[in-house]
N, CA, C and O atoms as a GROMACS GRO file, in nm:
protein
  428
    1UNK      N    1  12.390   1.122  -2.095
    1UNK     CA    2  12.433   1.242  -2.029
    1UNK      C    3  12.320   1.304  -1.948
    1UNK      O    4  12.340   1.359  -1.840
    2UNK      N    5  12.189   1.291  -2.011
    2UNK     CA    6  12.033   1.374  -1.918
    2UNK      C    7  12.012   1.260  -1.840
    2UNK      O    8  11.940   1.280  -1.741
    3UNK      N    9  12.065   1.111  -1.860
    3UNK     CA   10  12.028   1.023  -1.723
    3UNK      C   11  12.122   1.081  -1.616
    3UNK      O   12  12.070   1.147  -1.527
    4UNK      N   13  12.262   1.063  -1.617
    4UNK     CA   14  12.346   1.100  -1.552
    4UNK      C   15  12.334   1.268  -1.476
    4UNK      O   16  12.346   1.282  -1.354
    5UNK      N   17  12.317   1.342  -1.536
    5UNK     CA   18  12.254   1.483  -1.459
    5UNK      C   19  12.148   1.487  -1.418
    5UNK      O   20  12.130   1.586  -1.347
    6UNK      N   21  12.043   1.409  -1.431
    6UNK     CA   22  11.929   1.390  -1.345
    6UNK      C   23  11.954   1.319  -1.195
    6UNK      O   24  11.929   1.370  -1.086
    7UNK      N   25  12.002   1.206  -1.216
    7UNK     CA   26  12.064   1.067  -1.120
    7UNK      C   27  12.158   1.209  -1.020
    7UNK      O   28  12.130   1.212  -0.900
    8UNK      N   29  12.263   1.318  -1.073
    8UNK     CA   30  12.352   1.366  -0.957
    8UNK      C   31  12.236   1.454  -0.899
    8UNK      O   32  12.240   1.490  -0.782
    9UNK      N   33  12.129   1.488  -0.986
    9UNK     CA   34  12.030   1.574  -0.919
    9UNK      C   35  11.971   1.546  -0.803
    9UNK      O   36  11.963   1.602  -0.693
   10UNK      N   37  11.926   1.432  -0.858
   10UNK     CA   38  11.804   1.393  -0.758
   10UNK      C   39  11.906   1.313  -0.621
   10UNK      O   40  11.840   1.273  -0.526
   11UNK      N   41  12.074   1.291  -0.613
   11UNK     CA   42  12.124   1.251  -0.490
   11UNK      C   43  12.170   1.344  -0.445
   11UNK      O   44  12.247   1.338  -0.350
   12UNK      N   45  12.128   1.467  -0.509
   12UNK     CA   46  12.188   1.615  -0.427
   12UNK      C   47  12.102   1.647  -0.353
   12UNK      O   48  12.121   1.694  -0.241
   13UNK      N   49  11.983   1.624  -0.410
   13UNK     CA   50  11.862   1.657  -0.340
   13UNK      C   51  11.819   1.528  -0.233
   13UNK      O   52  11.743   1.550  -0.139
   14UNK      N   53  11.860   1.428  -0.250
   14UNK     CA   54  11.844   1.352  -0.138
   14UNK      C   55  11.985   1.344  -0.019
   14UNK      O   56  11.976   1.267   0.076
   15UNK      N   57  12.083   1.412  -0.033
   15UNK     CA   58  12.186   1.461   0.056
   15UNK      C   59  12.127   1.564   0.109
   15UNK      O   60  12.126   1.563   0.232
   16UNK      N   61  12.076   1.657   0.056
   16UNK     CA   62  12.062   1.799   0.143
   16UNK      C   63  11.910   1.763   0.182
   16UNK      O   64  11.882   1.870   0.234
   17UNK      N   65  11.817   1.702   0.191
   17UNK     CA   66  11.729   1.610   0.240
   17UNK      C   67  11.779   1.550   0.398
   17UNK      O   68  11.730   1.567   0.510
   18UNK      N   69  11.907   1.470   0.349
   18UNK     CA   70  11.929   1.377   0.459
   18UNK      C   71  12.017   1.496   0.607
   18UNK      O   72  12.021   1.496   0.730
   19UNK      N   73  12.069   1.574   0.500
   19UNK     CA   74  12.135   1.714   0.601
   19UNK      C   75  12.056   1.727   0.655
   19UNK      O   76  12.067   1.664   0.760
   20UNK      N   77  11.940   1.793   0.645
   20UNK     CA   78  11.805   1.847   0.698
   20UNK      C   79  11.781   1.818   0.814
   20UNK      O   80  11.789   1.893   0.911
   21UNK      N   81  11.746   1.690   0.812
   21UNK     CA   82  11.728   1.535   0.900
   21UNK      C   83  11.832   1.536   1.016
   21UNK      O   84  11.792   1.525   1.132
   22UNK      N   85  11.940   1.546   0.995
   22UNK     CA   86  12.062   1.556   1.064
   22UNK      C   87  12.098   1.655   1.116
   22UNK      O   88  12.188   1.646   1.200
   23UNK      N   89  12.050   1.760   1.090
   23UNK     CA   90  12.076   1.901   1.183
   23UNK      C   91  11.927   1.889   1.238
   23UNK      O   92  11.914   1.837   1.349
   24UNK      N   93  11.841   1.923   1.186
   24UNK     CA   94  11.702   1.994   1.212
   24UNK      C   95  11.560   1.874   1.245
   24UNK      O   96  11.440   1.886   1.271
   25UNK      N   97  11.632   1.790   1.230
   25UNK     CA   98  11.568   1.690   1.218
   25UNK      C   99  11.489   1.604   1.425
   25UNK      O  100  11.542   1.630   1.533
   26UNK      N  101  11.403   1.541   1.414
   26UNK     CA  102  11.366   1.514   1.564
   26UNK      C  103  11.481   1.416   1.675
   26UNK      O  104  11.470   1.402   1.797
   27UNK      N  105  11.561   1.374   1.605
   27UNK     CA  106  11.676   1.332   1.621
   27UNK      C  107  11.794   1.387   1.557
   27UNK      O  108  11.890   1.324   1.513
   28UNK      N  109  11.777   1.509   1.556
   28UNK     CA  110  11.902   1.582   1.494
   28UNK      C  111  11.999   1.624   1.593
   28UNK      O  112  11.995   1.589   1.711
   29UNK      N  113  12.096   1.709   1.535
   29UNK     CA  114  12.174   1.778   1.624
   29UNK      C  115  12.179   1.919   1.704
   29UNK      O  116  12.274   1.972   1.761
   30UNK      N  117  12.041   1.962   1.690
   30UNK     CA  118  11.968   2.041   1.737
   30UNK      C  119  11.894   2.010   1.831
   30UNK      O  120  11.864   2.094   1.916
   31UNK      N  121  11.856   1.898   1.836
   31UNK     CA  122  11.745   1.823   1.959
   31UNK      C  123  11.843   1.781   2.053
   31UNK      O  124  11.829   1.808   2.172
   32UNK      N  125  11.970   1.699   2.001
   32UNK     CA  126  12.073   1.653   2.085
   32UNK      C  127  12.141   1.772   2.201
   32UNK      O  128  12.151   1.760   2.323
   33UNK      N  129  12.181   1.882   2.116
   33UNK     CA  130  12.201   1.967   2.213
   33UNK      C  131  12.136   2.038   2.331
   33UNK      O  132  12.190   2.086   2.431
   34UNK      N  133  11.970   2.033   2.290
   34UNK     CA  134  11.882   2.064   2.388
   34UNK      C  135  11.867   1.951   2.489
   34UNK      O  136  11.786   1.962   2.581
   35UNK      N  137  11.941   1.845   2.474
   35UNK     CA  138  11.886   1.745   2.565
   35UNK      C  139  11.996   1.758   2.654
   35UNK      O  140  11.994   1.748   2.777
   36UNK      N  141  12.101   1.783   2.570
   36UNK     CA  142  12.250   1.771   2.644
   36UNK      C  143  12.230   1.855   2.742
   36UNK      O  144  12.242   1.822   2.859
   37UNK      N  145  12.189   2.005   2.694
   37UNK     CA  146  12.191   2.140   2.837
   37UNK      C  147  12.126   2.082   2.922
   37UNK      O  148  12.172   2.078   3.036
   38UNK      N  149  11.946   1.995   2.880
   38UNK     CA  150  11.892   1.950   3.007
   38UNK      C  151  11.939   1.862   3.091
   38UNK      O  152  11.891   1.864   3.205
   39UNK      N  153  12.038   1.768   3.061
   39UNK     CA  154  12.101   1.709   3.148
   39UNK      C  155  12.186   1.796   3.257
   39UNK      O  156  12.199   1.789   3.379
   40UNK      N  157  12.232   1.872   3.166
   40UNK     CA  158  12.338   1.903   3.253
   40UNK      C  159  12.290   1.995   3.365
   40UNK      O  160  12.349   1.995   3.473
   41UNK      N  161  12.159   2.090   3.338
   41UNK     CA  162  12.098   2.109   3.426
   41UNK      C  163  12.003   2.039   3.550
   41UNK      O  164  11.936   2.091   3.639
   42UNK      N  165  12.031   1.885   3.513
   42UNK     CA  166  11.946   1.815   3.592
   42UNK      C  167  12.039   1.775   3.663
   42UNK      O  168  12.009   1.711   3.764
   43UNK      N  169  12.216   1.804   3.624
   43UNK     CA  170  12.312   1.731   3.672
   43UNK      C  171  12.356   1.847   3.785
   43UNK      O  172  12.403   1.808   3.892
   44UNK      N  173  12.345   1.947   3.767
   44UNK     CA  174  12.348   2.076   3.867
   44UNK      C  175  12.274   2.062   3.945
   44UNK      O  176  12.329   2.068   4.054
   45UNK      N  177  12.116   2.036   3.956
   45UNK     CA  178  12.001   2.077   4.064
   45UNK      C  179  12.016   1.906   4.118
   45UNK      O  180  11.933   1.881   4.205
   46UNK      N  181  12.086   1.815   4.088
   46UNK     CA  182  12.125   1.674   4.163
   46UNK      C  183  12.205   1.718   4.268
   46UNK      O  184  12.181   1.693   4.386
   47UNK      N  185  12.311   1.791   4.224
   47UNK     CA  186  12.428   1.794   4.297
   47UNK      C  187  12.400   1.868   4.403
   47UNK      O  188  12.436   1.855   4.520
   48UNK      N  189  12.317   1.968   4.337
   48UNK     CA  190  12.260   2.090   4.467
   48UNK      C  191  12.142   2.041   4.562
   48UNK      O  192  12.131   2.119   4.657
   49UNK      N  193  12.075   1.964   4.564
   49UNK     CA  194  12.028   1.881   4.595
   49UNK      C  195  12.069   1.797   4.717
   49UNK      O  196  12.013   1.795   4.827
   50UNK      N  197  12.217   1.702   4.662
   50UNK     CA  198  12.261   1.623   4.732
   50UNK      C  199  12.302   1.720   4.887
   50UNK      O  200  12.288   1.705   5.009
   51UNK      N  201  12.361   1.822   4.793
   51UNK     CA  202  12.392   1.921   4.919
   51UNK      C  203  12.333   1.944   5.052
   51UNK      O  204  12.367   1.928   5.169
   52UNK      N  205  12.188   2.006   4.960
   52UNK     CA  206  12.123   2.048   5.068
   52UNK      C  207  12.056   1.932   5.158
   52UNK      O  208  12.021   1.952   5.275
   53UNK      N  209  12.041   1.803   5.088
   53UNK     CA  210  12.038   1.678   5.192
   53UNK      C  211  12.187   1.634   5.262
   53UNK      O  212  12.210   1.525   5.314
   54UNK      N  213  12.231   1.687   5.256
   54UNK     CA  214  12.391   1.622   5.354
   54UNK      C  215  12.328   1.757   5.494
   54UNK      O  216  12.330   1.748   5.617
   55UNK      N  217  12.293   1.834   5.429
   55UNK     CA  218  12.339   1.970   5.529
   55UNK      C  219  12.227   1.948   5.617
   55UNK      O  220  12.253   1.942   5.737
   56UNK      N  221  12.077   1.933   5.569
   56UNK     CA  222  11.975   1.860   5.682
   56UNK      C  223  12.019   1.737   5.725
   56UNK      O  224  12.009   1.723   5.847
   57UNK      N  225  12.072   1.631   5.656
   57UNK     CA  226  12.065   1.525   5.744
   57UNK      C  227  12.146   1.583   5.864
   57UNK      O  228  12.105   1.571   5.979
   58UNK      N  229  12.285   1.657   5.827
   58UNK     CA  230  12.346   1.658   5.970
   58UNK      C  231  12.288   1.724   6.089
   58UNK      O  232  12.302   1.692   6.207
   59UNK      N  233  12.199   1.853   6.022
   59UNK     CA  234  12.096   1.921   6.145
   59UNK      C  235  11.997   1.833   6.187
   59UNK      O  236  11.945   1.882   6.288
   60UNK      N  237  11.929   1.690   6.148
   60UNK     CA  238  11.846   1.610   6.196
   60UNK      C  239  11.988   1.536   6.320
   60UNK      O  240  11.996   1.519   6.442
   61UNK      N  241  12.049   1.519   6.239
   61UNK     CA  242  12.118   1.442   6.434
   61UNK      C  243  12.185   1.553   6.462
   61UNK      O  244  12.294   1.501   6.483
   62UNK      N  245  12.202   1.670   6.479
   62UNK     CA  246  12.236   1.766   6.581
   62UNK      C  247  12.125   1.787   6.637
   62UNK      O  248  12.131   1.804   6.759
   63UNK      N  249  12.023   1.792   6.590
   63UNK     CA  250  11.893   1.812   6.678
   63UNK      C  251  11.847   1.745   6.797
   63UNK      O  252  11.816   1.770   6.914
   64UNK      N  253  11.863   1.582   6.660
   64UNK     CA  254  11.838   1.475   6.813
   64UNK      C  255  11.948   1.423   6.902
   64UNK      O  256  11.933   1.320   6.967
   65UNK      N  257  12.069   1.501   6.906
   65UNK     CA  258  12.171   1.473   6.992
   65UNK      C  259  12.216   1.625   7.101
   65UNK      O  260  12.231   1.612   7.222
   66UNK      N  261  12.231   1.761   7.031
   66UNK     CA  262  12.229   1.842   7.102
   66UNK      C  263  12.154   1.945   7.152
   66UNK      O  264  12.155   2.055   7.097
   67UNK      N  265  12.110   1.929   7.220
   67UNK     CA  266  12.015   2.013   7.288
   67UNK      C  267  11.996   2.194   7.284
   67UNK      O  268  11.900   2.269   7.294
   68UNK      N  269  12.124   2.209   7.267
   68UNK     CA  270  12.169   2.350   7.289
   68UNK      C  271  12.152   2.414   7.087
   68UNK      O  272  12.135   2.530   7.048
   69UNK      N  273  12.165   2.304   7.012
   69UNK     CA  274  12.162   2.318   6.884
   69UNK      C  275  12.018   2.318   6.841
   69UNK      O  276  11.985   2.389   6.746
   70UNK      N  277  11.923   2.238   6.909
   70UNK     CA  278  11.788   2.215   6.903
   70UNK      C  279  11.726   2.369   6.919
   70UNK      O  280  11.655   2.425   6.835
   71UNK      N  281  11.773   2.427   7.058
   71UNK     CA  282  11.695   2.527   7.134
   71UNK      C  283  11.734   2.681   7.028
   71UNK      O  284  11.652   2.771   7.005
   72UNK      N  285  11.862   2.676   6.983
   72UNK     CA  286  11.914   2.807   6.866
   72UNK      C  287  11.845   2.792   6.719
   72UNK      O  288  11.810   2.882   6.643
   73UNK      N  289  11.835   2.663   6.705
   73UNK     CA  290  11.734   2.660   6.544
   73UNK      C  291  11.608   2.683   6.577
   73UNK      O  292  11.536   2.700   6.478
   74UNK      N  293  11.527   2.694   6.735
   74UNK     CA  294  11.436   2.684   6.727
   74UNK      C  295  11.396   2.826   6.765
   74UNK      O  296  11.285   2.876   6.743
   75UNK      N  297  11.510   2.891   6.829
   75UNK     CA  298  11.492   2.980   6.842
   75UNK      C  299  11.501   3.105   6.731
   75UNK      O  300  11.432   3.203   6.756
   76UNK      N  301  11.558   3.106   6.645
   76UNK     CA  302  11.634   3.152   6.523
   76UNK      C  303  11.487   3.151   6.413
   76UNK      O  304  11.427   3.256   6.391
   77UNK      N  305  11.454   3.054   6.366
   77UNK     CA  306  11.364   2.968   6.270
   77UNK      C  307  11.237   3.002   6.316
   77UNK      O  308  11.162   3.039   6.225
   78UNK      N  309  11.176   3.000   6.455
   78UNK     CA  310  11.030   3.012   6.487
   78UNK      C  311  11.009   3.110   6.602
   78UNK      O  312  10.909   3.116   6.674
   79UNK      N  313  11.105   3.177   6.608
   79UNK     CA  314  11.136   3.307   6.671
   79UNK      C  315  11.072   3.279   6.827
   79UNK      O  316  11.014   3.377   6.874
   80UNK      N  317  11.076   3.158   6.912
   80UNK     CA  318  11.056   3.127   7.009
   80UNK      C  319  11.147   3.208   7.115
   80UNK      O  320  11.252   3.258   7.077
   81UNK      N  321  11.111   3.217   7.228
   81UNK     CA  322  11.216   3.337   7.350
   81UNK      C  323  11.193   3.250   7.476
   81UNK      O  324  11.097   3.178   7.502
   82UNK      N  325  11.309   3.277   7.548
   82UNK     CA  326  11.295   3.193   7.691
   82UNK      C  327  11.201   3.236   7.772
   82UNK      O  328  11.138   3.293   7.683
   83UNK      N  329  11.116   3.264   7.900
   83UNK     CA  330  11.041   3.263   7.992
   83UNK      C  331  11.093   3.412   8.047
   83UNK      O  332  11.216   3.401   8.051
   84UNK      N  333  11.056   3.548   8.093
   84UNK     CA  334  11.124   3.677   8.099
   84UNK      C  335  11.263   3.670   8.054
   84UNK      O  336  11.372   3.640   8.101
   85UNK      N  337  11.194   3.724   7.905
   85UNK     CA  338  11.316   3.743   7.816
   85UNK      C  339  11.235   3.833   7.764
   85UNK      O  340  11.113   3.818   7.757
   86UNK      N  341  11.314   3.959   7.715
   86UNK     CA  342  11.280   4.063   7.662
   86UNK      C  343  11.314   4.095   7.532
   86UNK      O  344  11.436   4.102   7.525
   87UNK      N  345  11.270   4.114   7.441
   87UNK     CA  346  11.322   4.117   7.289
   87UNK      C  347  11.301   4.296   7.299
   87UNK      O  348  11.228   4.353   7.381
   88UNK      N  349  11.381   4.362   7.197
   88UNK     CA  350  11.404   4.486   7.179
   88UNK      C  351  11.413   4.470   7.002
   88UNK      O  352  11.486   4.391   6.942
   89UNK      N  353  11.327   4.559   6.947
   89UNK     CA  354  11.275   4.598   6.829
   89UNK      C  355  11.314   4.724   6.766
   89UNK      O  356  11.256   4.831   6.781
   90UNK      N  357  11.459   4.695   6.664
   90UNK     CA  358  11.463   4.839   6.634
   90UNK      C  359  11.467   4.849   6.471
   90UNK      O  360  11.500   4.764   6.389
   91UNK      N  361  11.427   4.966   6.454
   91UNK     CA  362  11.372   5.024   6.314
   91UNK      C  363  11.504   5.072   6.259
   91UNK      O  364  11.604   5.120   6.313
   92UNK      N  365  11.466   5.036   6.103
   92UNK     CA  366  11.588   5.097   6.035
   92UNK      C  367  11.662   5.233   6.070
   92UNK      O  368  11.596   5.321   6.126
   93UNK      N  369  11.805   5.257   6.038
   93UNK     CA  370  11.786   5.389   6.075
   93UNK      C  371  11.742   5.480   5.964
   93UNK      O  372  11.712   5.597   5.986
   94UNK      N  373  11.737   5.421   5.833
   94UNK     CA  374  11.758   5.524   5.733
   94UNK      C  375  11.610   5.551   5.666
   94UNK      O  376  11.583   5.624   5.570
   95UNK      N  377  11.511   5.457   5.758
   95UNK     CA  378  11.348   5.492   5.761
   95UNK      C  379  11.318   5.595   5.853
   95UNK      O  380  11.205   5.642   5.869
   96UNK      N  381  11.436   5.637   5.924
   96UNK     CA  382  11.344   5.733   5.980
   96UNK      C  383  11.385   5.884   5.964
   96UNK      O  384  11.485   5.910   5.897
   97UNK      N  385  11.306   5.996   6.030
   97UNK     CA  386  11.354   6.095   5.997
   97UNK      C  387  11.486   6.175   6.050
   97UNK      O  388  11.597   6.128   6.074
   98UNK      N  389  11.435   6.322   6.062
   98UNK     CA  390  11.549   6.368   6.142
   98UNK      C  391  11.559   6.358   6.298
   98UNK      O  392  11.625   6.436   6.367
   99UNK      N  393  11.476   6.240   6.352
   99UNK     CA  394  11.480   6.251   6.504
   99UNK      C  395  11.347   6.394   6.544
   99UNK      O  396  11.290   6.385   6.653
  100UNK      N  397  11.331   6.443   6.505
  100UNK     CA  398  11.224   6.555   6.518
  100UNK      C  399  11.091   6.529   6.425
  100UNK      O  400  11.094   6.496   6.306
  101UNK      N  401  10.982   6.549   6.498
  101UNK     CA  402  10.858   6.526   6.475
  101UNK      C  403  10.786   6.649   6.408
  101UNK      O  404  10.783   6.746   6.484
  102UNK      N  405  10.759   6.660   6.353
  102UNK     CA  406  10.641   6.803   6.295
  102UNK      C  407  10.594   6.856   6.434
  102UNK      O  408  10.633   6.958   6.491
  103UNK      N  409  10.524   6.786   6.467
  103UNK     CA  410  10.445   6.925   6.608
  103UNK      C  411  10.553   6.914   6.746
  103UNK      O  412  10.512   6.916   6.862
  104UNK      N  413  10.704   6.902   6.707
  104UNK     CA  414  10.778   6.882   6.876
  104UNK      C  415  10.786   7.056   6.868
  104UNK      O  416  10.813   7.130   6.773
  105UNK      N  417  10.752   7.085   7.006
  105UNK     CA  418  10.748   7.244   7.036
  105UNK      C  419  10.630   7.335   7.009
  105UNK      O  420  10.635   7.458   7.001
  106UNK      N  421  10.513   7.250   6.996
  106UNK     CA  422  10.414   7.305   6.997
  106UNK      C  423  10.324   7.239   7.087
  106UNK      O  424  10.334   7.123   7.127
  107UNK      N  425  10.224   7.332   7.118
  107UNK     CA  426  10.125   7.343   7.255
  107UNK      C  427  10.011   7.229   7.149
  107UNK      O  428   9.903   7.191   7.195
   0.00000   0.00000   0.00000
């Protein structure tokens, strides 16, 4: 009977041992799930990725095919201006004041 209650002891204690292992363990189901999110985040920034290479490749041959598409990205992107062309610069409106200056009306 003290072999037999020792023997369920010591495989209780080697079950909740092997639990351990199996949840918490370096191959557990705790590690598994952290690997799982990283995939799936590697499976997001792929996809986003692929994207943003479809969307340049097509601006690399609009570039080298249209001219007029070339001259608006370049203009847009590196703030280049045609030959007398005048750019006009205006300030927020809600940076400024009431339109009136401290000293307007004085000498």
């Amino acid at each position: 009977m003290i072999l037999r209650t020792g023997l369920i002891i010591v495989l209780g204690l080697f079950n909740i041992a092997l639990l351990f292992k199996t949840v918490w363990g370096p191959t557990g189901l705790t590690r598994y799930q952290d690997l799982k999110r990283q995939y799936q985040d590697l499976q997001d920034e792929l996809v986003r990725l692929d994207k943003e290479n479809v969307a340049l490749s097509r601006d690399i041959r609009l570039m080298q095919s249209d001219s007029d598409f070339a001259e608006k990205t370049v203009r847009q992107k590196l703030h280049y201006m045609r030959d007398n062309e005048i750019v006009y610069l205006f300030t927020d409106s809600s940076s400024r004041g009431t339109g009136v200056n401290a000293n307007d009306g004085k000498n």
